[in-house]
DOMILO-882258 format. One record per residue: residue in three letters; x, y, z of N, C-alpha, C in turn. Coordinates in steps of 0.2 Angstrom, whole numbers, padded with zeros to 4 digits, always signed. Layout:
BEGIN
alaXYZXYZXYZ/...
REM end
This chain:
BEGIN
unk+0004-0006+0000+0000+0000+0000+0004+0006+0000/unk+0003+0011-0003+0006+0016-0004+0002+0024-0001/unk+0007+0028+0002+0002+0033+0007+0007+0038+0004/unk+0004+0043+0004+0007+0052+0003+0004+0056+0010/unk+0008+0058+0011+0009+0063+0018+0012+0070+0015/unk+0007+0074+0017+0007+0081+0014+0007+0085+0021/unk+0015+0087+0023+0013+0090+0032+0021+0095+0031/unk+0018+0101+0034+0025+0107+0033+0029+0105+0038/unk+0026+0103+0043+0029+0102+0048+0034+0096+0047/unk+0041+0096+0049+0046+0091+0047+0048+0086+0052/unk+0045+0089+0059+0045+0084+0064+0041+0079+0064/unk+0032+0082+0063+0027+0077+0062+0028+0072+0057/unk+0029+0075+0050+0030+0071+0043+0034+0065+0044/unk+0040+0067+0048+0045+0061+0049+0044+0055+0053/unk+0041+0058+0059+0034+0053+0063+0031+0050+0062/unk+0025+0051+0056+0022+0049+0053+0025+0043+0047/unk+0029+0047+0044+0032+0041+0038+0037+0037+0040/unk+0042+0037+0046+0044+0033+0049+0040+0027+0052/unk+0036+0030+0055+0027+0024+0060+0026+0020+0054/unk+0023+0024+0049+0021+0018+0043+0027+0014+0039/unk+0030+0015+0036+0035+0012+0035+0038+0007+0038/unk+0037+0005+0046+0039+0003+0050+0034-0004+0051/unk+0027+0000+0048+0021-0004+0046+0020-0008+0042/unk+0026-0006+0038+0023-0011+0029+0023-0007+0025/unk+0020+0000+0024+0017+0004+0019+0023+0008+0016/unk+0023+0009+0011+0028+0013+0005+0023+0020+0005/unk+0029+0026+0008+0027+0032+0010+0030+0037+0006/unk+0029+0042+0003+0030+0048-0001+0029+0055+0004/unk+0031+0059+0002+0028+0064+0008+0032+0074+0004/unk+0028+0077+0006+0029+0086+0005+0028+0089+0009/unk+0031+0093+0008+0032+0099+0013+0026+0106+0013/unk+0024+0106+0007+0019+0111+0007+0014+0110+0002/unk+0008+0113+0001+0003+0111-0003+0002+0112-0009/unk+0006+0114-0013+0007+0116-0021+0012+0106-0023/unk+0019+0106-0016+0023+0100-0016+0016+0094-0018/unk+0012+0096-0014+0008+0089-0012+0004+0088-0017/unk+0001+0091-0019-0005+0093-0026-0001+0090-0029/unk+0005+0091-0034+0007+0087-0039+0008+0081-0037/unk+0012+0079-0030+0012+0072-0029+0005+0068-0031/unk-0002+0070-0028-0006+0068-0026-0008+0066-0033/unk-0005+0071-0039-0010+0069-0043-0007+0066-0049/unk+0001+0064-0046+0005+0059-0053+0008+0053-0048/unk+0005+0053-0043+0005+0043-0039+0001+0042-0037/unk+0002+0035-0038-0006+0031-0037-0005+0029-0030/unk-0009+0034-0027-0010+0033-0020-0018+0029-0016/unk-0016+0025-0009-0020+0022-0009-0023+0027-0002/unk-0020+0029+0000-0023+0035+0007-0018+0042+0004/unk-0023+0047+0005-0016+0052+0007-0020+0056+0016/unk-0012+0057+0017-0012+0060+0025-0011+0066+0023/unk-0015+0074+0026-0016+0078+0023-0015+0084+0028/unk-0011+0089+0032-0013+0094+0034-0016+0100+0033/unk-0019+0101+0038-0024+0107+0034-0021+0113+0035/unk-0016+0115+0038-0011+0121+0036-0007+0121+0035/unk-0007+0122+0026+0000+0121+0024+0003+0128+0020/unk+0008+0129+0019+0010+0133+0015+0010+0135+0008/unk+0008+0138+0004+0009+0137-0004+0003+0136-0005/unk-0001+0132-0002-0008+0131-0005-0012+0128-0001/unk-0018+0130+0005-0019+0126+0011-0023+0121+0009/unk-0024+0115+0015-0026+0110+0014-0033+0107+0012/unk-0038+0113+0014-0045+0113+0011-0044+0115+0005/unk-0043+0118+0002-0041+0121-0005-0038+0115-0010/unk-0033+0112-0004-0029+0105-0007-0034+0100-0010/unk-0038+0098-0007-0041+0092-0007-0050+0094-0010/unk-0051+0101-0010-0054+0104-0014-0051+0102-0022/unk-0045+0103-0025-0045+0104-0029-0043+0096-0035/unk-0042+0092-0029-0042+0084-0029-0050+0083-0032/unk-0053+0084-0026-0059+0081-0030-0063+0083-0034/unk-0060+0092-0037-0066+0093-0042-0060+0091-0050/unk-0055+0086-0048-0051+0083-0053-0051+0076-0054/unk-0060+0072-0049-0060+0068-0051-0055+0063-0048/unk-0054+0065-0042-0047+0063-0036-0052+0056-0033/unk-0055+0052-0029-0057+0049-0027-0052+0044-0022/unk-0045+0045-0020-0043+0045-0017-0044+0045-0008/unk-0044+0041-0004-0047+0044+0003-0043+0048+0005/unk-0043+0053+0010-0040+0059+0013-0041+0061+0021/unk-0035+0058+0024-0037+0058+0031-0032+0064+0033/unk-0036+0072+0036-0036+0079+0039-0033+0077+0044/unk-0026+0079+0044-0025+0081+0054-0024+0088+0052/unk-0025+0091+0058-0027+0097+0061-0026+0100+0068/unk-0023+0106+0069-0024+0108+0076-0031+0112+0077/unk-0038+0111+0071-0042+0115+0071-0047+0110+0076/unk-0051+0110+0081-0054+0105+0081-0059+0105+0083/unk-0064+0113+0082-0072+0115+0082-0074+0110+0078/unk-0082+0111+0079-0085+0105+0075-0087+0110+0069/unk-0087+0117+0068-0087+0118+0062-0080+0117+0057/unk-0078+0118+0061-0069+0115+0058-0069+0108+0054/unk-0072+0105+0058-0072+0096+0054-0076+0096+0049/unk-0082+0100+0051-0087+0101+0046-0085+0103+0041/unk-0082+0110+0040-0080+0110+0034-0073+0106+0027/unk-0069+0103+0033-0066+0097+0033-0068+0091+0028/unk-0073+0090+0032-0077+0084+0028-0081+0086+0022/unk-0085+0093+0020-0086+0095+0017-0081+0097+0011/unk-0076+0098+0010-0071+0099+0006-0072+0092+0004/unk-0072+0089+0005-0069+0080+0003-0066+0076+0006/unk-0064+0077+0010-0059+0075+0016-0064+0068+0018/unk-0058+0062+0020-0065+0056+0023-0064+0055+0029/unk-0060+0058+0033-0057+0056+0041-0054+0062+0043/unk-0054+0065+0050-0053+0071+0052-0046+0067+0060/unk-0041+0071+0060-0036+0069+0067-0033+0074+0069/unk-0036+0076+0075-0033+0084+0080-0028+0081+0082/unk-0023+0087+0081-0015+0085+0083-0016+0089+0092/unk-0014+0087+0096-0007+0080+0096-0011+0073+0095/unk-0010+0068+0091-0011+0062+0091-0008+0057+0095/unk-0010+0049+0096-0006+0045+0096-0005+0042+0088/unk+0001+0039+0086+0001+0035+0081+0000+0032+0080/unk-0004+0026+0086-0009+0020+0084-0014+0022+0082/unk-0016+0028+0082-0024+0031+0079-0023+0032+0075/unk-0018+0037+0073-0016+0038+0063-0016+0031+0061/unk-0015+0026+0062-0011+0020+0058-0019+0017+0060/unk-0024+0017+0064-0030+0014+0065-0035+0016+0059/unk-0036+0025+0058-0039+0028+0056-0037+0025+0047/unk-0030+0026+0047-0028+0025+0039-0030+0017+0037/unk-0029+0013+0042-0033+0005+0039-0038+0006+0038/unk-0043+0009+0044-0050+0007+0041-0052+0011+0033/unk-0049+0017+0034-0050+0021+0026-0050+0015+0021/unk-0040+0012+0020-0042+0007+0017-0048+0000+0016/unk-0049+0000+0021-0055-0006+0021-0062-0001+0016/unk-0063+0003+0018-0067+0005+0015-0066+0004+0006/unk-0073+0001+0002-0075+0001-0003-0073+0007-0009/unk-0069+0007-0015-0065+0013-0017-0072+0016-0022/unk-0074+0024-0023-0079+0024-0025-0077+0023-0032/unk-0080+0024-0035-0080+0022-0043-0080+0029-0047/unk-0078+0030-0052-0083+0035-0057-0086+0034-0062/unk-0091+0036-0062-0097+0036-0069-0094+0039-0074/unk-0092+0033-0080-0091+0035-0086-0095+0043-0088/unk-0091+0045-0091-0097+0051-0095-0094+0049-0102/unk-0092+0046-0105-0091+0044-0114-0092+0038-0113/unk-0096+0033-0119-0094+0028-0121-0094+0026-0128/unk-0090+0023-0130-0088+0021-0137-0087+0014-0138/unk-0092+0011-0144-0091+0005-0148-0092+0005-0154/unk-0085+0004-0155-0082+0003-0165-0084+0012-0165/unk-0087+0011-0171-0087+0020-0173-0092+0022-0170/unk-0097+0017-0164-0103+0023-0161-0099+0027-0154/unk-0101+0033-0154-0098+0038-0148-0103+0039-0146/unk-0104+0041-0138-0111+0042-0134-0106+0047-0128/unk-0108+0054-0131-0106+0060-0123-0113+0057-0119/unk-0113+0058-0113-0117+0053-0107-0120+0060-0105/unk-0113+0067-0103-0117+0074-0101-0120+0077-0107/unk-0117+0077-0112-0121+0080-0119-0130+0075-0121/unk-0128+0070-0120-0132+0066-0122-0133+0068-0130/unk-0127+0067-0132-0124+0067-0138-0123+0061-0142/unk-0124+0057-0148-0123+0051-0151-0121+0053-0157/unk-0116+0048-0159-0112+0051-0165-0110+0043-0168/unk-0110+0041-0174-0108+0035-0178-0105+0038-0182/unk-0098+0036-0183-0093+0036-0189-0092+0047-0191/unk-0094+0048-0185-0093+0057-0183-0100+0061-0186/unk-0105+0057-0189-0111+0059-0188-0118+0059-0185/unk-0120+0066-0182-0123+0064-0177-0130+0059-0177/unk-0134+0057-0172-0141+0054-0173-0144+0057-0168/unk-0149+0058-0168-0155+0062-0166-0161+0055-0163/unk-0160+0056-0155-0164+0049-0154-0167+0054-0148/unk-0174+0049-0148-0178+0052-0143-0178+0049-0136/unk-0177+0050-0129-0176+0050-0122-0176+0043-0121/unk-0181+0038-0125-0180+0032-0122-0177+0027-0125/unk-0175+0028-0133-0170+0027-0137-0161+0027-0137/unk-0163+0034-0130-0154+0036-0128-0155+0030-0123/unk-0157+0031-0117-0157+0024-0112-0156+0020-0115/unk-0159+0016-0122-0162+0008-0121-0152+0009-0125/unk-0149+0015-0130-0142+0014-0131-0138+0014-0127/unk-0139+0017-0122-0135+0018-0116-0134+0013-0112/unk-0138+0008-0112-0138+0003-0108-0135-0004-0110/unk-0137-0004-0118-0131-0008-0123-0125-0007-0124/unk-0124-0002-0126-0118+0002-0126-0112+0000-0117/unk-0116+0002-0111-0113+0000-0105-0111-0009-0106/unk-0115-0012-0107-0114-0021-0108-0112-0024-0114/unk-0111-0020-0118-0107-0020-0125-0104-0027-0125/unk-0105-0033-0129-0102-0040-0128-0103-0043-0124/unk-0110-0043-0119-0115-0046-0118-0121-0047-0118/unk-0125-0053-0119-0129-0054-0121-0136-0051-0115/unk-0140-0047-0118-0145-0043-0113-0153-0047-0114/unk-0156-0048-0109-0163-0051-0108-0166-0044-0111/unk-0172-0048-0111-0178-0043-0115-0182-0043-0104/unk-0179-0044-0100-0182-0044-0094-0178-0036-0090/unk-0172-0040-0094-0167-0033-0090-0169-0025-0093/unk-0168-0028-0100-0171-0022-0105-0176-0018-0102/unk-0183-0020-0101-0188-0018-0095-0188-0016-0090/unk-0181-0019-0085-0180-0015-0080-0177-0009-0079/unk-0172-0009-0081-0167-0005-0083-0170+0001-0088/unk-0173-0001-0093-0173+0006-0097-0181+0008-0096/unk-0184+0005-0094-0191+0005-0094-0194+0007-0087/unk-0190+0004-0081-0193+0001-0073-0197-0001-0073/unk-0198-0006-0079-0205-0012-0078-0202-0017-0073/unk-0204-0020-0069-0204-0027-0066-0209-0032-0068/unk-0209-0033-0073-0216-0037-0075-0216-0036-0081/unk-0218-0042-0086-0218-0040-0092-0226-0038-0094/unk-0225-0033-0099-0231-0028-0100-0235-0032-0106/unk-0231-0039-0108-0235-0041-0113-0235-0038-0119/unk-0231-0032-0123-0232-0028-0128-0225-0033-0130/unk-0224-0030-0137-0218-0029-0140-0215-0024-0141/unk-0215-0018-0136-0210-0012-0132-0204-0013-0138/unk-0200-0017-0134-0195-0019-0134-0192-0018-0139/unk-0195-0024-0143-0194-0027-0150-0196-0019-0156/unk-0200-0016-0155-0201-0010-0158-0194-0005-0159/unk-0194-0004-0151-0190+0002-0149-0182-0002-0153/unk-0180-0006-0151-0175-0009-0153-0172-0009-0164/unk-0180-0011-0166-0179-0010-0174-0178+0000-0174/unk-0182+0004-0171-0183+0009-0174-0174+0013-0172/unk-0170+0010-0165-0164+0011-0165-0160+0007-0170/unk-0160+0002-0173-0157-0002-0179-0159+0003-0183/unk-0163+0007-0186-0164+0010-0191-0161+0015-0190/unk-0158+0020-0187-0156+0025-0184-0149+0024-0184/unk-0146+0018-0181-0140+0019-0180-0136+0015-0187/unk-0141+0011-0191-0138+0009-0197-0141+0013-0206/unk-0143+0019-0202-0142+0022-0210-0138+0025-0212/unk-0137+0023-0220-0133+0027-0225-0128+0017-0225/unk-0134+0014-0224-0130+0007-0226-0124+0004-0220/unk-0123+0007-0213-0118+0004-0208-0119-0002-0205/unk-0115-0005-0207-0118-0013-0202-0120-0013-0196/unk-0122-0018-0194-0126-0018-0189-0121-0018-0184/unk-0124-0014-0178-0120-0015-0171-0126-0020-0166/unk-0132-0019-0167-0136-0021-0161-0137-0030-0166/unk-0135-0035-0161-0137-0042-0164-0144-0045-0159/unk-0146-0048-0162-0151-0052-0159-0149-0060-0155/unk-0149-0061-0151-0145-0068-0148-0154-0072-0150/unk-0155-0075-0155-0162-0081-0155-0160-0084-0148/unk-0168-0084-0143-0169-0087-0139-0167-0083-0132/unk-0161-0078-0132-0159-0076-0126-0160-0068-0124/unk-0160-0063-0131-0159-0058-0130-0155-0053-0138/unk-0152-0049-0134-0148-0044-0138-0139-0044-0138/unk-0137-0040-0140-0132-0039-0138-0126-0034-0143/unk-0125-0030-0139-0120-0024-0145-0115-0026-0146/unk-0112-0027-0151-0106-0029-0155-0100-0025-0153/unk-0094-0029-0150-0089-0023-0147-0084-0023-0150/unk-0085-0026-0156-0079-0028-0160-0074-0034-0160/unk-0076-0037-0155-0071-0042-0151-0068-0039-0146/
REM end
């Protein structure tokens, strides 16, 4: 596991990445906030240790600027701030654990496991792309071979949802749930509609087919291999 410690302080930093090291963990560390921001955001770090008064660029700011970069890194705040509006806005910045100095170091080293035990969040694609189809997710944008296709709300879903499963085979059950929030079949041929009037759509001017039919199981978008 690898951890960034971002502390001005040269006494604490050395305390801290001495203690972990000593734990097992490969530690990095900066001396001010501008130091740490580039660390932070060219290694691939599993915690970073973060104080919140630093030089060059403070730590709320710091870990502000992580997250609005798509940082999802965990970030455990030491501080000598320790009002509960303090922590508040602490945690509010992004930050996912708050530690009032003075500490003991079996609480830094307690606090930084359980981060890791925590589940890593994920990000939500905003593009997807199979073969020459492109799909902006924010735009809600659809482009095949760099021309665009004009599809109506429930059209973009039923592609947006092919497109995420691209190379696997989808049930006409799932399809319902997922793009429709049926739990129950409606008995129509919804599906089967929606699905020819997207194959017209996405195959004119003669493009081969991306959307296949599995006889017996379902659908399924072609991902090229």
């Amino acid at each position: 596991m690898k951890i960034a410690i971002i502390e001005d302080d040269k006494e604490t930093r050395n305390y801290i990445a001495n203690g972990l090291k000593e734990s097992g963990f490969t530690v990095d560390s900066a001396s001010d906030g501008l130091e740490g921001l580039l660390l932070a955001k060219t290694g691939a770090y599993d915690v970073l240790v973060i104080d919140r008064m630093l030089p060059q660029l403070d730590g709320l700011t710091l870990v502000k600027t992580l997250r609005s970069s798509g940082c999802t890194v965990p970030v455990l705040f030491l501080t000598t701030m320790c009002g509960i509006d303090d922590r508040v806005e602490g945690l509010n910045a992004g930050a996912d654990d708050y530690l009032v100095k003075p500490f003991a170091f079996s609480e830094l080293a307690a606090r930084v496991n359980a981060l890791l035990r925590r589940p890593q969040m994920t990000v939500e694609p905003t593009y997807l792309q199979v073969q020459d189809l492109e799909i902006d997710l924010l735009k809600r944008v659809v482009k095949r071979g760099g021309q665009a296709i004009e599809l109506q709300p429930t059209e973009f879903r039923l592609l947006e949802y092919l497109a995420r499963h691209a190379g696997q085979v989808v049930t006409r059950t799932l399809l319902l749930e997922n793009v429709w929030d049926f739990h129950f079949d409606p008995k129509t041929n919804m599906v089967e509609t929606h699905i020819s009037r997207l194959r017209g759509k996405l195959n004119a001017g003669g493009k081969p087919e991306l959307i296949l039919t599995v006889r017996g199981a379902g659908y399924i978008m072609d991902g090229g291999g």
